[in-house]
C-alpha positions in Angstrom: 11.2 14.2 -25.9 14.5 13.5 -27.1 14.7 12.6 -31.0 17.2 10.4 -32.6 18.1 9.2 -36.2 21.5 7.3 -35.3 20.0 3.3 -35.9 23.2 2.1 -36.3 21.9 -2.2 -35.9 18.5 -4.3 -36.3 18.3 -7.8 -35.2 15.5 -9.8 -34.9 13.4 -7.6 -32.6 15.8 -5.6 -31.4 17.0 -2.4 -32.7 20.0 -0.4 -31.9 20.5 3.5 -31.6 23.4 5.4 -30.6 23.1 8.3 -27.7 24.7 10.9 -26.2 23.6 10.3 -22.6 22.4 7.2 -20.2 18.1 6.3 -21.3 16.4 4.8 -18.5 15.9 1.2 -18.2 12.7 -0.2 -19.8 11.7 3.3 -20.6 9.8 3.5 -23.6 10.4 4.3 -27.0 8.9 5.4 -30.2 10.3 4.7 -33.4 8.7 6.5 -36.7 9.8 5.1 -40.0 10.4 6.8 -43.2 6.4 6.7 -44.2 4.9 8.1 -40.8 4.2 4.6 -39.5 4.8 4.7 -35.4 6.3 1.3 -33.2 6.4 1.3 -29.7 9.3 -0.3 -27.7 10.9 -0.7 -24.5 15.0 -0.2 -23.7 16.1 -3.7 -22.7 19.7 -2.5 -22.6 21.3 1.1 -21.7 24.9 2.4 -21.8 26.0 5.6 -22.3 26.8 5.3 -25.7 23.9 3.2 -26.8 21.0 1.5 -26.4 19.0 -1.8 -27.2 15.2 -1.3 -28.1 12.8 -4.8 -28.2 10.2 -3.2 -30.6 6.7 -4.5 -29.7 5.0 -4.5 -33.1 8.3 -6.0 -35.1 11.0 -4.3 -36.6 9.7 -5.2 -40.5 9.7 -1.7 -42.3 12.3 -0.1 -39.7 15.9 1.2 -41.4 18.2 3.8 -40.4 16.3 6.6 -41.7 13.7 5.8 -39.0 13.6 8.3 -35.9 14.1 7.5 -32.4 12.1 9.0 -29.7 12.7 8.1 -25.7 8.7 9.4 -23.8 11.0 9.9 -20.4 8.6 6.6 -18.6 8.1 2.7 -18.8 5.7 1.1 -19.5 2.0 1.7 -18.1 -1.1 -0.2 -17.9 -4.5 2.0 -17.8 -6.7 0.4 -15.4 -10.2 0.7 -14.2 -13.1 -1.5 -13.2 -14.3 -0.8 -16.4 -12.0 -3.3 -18.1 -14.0 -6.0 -17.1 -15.7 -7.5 -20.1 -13.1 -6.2 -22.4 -10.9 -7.7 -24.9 -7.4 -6.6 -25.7 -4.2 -7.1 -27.8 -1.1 -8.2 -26.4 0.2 -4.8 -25.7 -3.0 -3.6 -23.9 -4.9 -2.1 -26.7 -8.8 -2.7 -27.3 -9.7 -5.3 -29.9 -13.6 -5.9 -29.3 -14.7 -2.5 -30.8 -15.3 -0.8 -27.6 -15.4 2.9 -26.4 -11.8 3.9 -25.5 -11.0 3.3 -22.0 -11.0 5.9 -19.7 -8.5 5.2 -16.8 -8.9 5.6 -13.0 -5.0 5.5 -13.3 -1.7 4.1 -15.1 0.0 1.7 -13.3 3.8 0.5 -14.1 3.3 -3.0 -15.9 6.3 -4.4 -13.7 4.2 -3.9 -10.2 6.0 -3.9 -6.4 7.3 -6.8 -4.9 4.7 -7.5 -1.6 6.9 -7.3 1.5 7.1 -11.2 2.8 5.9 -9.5 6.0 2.6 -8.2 4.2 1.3 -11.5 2.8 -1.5 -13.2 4.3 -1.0 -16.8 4.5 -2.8 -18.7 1.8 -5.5 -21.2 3.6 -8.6 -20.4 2.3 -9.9 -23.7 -0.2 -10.8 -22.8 -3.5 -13.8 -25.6 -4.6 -13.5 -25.5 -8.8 -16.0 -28.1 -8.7 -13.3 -31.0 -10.6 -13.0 -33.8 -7.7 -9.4 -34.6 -9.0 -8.4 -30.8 -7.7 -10.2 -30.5 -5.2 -9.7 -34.0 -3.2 -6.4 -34.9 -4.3 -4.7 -31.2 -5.2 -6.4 -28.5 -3.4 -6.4 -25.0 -4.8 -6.4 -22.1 -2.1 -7.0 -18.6 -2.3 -3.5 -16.6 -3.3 -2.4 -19.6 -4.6 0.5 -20.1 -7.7 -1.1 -23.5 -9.2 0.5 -24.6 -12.8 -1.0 -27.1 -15.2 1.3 -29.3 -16.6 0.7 -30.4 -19.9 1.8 -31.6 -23.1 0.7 -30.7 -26.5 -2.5 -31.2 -28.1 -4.3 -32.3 -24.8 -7.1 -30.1 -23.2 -5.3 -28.5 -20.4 -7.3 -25.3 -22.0 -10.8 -27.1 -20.9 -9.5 -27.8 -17.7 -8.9 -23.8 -17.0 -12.1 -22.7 -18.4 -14.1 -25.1 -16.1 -12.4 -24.1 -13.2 -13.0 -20.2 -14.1 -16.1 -20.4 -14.5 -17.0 -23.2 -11.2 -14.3 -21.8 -8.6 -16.2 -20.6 -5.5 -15.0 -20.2 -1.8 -17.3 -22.1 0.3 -16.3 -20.7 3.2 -17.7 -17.7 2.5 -20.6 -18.7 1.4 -21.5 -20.2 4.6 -20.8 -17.1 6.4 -23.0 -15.4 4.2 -20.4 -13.1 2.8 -20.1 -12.7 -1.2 -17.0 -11.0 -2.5 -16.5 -10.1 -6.1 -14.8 -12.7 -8.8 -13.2 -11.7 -11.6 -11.1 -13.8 -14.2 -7.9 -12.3 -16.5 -6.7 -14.0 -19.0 -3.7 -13.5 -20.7 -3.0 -15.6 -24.1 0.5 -15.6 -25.1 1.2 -17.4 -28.9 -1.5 -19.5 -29.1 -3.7 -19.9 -32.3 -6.7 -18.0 -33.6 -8.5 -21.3 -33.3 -7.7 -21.7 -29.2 -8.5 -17.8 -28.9 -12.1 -18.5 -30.8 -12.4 -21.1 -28.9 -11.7 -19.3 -25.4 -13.9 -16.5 -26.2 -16.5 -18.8 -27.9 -16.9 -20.2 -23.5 -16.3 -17.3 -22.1 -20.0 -15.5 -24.2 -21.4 -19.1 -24.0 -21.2 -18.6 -19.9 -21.7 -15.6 -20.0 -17.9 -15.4 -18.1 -16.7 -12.5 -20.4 -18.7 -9.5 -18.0 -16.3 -10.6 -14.8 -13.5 -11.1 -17.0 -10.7 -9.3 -18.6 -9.2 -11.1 -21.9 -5.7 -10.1 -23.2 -5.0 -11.8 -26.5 -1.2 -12.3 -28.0 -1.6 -14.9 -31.1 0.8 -16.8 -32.5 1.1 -14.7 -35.7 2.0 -11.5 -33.2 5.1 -10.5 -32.5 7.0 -12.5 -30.3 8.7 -9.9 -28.2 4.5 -8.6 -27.2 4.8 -12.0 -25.1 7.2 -10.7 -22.8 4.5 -7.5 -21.8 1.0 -9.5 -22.2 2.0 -11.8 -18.7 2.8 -8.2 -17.2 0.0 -6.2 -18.1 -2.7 -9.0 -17.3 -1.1 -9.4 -13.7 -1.3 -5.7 -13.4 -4.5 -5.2 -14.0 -5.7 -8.0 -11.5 -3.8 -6.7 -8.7 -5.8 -3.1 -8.9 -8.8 -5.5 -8.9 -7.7 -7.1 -5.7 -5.9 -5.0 -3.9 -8.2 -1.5 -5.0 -11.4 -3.1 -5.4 -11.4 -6.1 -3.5 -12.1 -8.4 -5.8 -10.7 -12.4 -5.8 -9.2 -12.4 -9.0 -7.9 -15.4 -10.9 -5.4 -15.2 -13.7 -5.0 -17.6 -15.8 -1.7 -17.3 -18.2 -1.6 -19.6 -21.6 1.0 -20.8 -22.7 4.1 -20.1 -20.4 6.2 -22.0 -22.9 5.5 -19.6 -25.4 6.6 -17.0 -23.1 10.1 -18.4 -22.4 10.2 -19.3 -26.0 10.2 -15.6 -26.9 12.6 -14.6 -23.9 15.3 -16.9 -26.0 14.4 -15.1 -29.0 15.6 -12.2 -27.2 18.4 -13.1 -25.7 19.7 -14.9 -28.9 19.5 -11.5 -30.9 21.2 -9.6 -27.9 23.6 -12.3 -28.6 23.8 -13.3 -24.5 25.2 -16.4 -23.1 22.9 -19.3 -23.6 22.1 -21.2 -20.3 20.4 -24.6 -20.7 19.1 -25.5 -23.7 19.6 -22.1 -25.4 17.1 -20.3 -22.6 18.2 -17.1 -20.9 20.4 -18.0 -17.2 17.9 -15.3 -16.0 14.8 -17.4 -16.7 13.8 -18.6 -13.6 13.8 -14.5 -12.3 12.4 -13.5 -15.1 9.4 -17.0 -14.2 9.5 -15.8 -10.5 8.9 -11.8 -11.3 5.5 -13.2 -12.7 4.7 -16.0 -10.6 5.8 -14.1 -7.2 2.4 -11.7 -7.8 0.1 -14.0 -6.7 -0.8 -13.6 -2.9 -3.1 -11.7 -0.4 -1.8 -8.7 1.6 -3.3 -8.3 5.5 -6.0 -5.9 5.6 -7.1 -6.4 2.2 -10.1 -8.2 1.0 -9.0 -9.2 -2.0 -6.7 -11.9 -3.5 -4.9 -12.7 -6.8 -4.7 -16.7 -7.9 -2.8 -17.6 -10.6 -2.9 -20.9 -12.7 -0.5 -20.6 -15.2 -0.2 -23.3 -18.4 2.3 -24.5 -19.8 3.3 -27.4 -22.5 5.9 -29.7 -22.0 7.8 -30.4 -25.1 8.2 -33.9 -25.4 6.0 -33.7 -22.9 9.4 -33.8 -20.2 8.8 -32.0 -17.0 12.6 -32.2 -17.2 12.4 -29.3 -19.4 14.0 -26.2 -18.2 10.7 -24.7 -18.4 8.2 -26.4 -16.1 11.9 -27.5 -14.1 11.6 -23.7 -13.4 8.4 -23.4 -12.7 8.2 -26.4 -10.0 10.4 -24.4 -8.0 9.1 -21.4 -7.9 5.3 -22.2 -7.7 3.3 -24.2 -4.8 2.6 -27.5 -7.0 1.5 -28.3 -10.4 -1.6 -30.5 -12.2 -0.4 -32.4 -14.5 -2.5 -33.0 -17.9 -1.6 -37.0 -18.7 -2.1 -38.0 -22.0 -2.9 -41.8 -21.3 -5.9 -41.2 -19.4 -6.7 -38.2 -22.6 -6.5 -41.5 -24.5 -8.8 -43.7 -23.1 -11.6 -40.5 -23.4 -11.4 -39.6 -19.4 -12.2 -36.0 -18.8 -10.4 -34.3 -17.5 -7.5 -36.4 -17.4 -5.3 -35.3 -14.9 -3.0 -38.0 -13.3 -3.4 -37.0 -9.6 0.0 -39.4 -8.7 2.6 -36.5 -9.9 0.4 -33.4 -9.6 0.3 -31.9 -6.0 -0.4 -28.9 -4.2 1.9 -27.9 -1.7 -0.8 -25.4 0.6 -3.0 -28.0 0.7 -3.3 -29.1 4.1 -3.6 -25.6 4.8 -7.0 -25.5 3.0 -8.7 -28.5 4.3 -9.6 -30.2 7.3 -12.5 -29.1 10.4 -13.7 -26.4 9.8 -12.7 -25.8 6.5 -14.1 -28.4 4.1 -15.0 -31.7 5.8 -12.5 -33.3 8.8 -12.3 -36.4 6.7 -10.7 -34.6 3.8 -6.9 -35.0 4.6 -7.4 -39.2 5.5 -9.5 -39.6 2.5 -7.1 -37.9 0.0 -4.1 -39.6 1.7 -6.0 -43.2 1.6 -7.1 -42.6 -2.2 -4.0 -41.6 -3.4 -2.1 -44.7 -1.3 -4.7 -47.0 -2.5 -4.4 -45.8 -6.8 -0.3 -45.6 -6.6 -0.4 -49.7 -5.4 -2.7 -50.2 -8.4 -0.9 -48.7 -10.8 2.1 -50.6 -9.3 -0.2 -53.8 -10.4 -0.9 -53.1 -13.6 2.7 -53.2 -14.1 2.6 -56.6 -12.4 -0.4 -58.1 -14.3 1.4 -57.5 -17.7 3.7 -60.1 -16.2 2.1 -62.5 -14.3 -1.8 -62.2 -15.1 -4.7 -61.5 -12.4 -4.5 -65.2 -11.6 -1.3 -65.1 -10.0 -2.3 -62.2 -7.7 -4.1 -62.2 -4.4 -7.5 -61.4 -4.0 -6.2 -57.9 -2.3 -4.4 -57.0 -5.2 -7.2 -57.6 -7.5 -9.2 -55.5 -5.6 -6.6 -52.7 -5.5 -6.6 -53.5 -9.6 -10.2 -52.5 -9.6 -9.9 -49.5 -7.1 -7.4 -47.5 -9.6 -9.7 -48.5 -12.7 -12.9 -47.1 -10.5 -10.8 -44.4 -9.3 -10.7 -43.4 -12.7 -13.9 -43.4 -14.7 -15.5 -42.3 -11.5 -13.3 -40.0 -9.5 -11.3 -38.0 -12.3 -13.5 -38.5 -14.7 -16.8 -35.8 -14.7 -16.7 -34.2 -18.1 -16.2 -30.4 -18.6 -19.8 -29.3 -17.5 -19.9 -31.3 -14.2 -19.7 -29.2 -10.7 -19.0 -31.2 -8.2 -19.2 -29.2 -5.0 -16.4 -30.9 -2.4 -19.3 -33.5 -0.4 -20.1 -35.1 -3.6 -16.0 -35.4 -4.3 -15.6 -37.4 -0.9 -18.7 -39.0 -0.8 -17.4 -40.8 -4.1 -14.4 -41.2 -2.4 -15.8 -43.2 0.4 -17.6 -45.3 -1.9 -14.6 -46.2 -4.0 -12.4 -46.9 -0.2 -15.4 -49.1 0.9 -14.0 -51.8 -1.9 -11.4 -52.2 0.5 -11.2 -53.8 3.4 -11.4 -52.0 6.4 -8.2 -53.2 7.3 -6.7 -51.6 4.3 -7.8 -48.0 5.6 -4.3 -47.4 7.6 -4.5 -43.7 7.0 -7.8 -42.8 8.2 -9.3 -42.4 11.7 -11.4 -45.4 12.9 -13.9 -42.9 14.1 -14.0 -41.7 10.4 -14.0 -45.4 9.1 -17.1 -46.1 11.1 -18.8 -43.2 10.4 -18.8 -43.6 6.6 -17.7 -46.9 5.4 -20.2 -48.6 3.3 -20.4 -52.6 4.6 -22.6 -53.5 1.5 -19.9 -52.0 -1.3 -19.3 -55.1 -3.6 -17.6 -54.9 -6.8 -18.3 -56.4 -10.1 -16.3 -58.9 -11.6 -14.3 -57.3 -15.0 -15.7 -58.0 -17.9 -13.9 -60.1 -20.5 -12.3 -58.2 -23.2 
């Protein structure tokens, strides 16, 4: 290994080192300081005249007496089947008090692109057991789903319920059982959301099929920038070497992008909007792009990725970015969090773009697609009332529209709301359905089939009056 003492710049968490030849791109480095103590980084820039290193532990301590050494590979992730159950840092190293890890093999944390031609389409439904996914917002197998959410609200609930629920019907049926496994991959959050994480994940007993890397908000900001990597690394030897179904689930992207501004503001680059990197939505898609199936492999990676909106804007150049590149998004509202529905996810804005592809005959039920279309028709003219009724009062409305007032307050504390310990499998989510559609009049079911209508409309559904306040 080549050994340099030529620091010539330290800024933020980058440091700079003259050379006397081109370094490899993302190659790592090792830097020893002055008392012995070794960092490990990662060239982020390479000329032939000098180099920019993001140091992974944080440059505090570093000066230019330290020594520069370039290991001549990038970055690796040791993976084995044995990781499941473990705990790690941000950087990949154990944290839980384990025996080392002894690799099957060391994978490059930056992966290979799957060949378009190579994917499997994505069709097969994913039943977390939360009726507002799976009737309204369908997850399916190979799947990018984000949750959109805003600070303080318990988007983090939301993800360990479905981790620990998610099932494939399908297979079930056909009496086939594949292997789940769950990574997670914390990226600034607090020592209180990572006690609480791991706190469900021994409650459930969740922690043997899953892998747990843990960045904290008092690491180093540049570790956020491997910790995404690394996690989706290791679930793709899962999937694609062991046939497992794997689903990542990556908290908090906006930390993420926070620390690839940190970056790019000490590399002193051109700011694109609102101070982020212009190459934020590559860097997004790099990360979001790994989730998929490949023909003639069993196994699949999912990803459900969180992010908080600041100001709770889905404006924001982050989950802008993120809309784009992934197939929908749930989105966390925090009026329904408000009024004590869990989990409140507002299913008007969220969507899931492969849906169609996971329900219908033969799949879930073949009145999934005209009860999900009718539901969601039925709540968006209610909310459209409430407006109204803040106006004009009930009085002035018609006795349809007073029933659509009810539907979307029904639709509520009955559909969406469940708790965080309730599995519904996808029968019970429809059958609710039907009973909340049979306060309409039939009349009022133009999306569904009539052959549907009579099959399970309820004739005797009668609704209550509302109580006085």
């Amino acid at each position: 290994m080549k050994e340099y003492q030529t620091i010539t710049e330290i800024s933020g968490p980058l440091v700079f080192a003259e050379v006397d030849e081109p370094v490899g791109y993302d190659e790592i480095v090792e830097i020893e300081t002055a008392d012995g103590d070794i960092r490990r980084g990662q060239v982020l820039e390479s000329t032939s005249e000098y180099v920019a290193i993001q140091v992974f532990e944080g440059t505090s301590g570093i000066n230019r007496d330290a020594s520069v050494r370039f290991v001549g590979e990038t970055m690796k992730m040791p993976v084995t089947e044995d990781l499941l159950g473990r705990v790690m840092d941000g950087t990949g190293q154990p944290i839980d008090d384990g025996p080392d890890i002894v690799p099957d093999e060391r994978r490059d944390i930056v992966g290979a692109a799957i060949n378009p031609y190579s994917r499997e389409y994505p069709e097969e439904f994913i039943q977390t057991g939360v009726s507002a996914v799976d009737g309204m917002n369908t997850l399916v197998r190979g799947q990018k789903l984000p949750i959109f959410s805003g600070s303080g609200l318990p988007h983090s609930d939301l993800a360990l319920q479905i981790a620990r629920q998610a099932t494939v019907p399908e297979e079930e049926e056909e009496g086939e059982s594949s292997e789940f496994a769950v990574i997670f991959g914390a990226m600034g959050i607090t020592a209180e959301e990572a006690n609480e994480f791991m706190d469900d994940f021994e409650r459930t007993g969740a922690l043997e099929r899953s892998v747990v890397f843990m960045n904290l908000a008092d690491d180093p900001a540049v570790e956020r920038t491997i910790t995404p990597r690394l996690a989706l690394t290791t679930a793709e030897y899962l999937a694609f070497d062991k046939d497992y179904h794997v689903l990542v689930i990556l908290t908090d992207m906006t930390n993420y992008c926070e620390a690839l501004r940190e970056i790019g503001a000490a590399r002193e680059e051109v700011p694109g909007r609102r101070g982020y990197p212009g190459y934020m939505y590559t860097d997004l898609a790099n990360l979001y792009e790994r989730a998929g199936r490949i023909k003639d492999h069993e196994g699949s990676v999912t990803q459900i990725p969180i992010l908080t909106m600041p100001g709770d804007d889905d404006t924001h150049p982050i989950p802008d970015l993120t809309g784009y590149i992934t197939e929908g998004q749930i989105y966390i509202d925090r009026d329904l969090n408000s009024q004590g529905i869990e989990p409140p996810i507002n299913v008007l804005p969220s969507l899931s773009r492969l849906m169609d592809d996971g329900i219908g005959e033969g799949l879930t039920r073949e009145d999934h697609a005209d009860v999900s279309d009718q539901i969601y028709a039925a709540y968006a003219e209610g909310e459209d009332l409430r407006d109204l009724v803040n106006i004009v009062g009930r009085e002035a409305l018609s006795d349809l529209d007073n029933k659509y007032l009810d539907f979307a307050d029904r639709f509520e504390t009955e559909f969406v709301q469940q708790g965080t310990e309730t599995n519904r499998d996808i029968d019970e989510t429809l059958e609710i359905g039907w009973d909340l559609l049979s306060m309409l009049p039939k009349d009022a079911l133009n999306r569904i089939d009539e052959e549907l209508i009579d099959e399970h409309y309820r004739e005797d559904q009668t609704v209550e009056a509302p109580a006085d306040d």
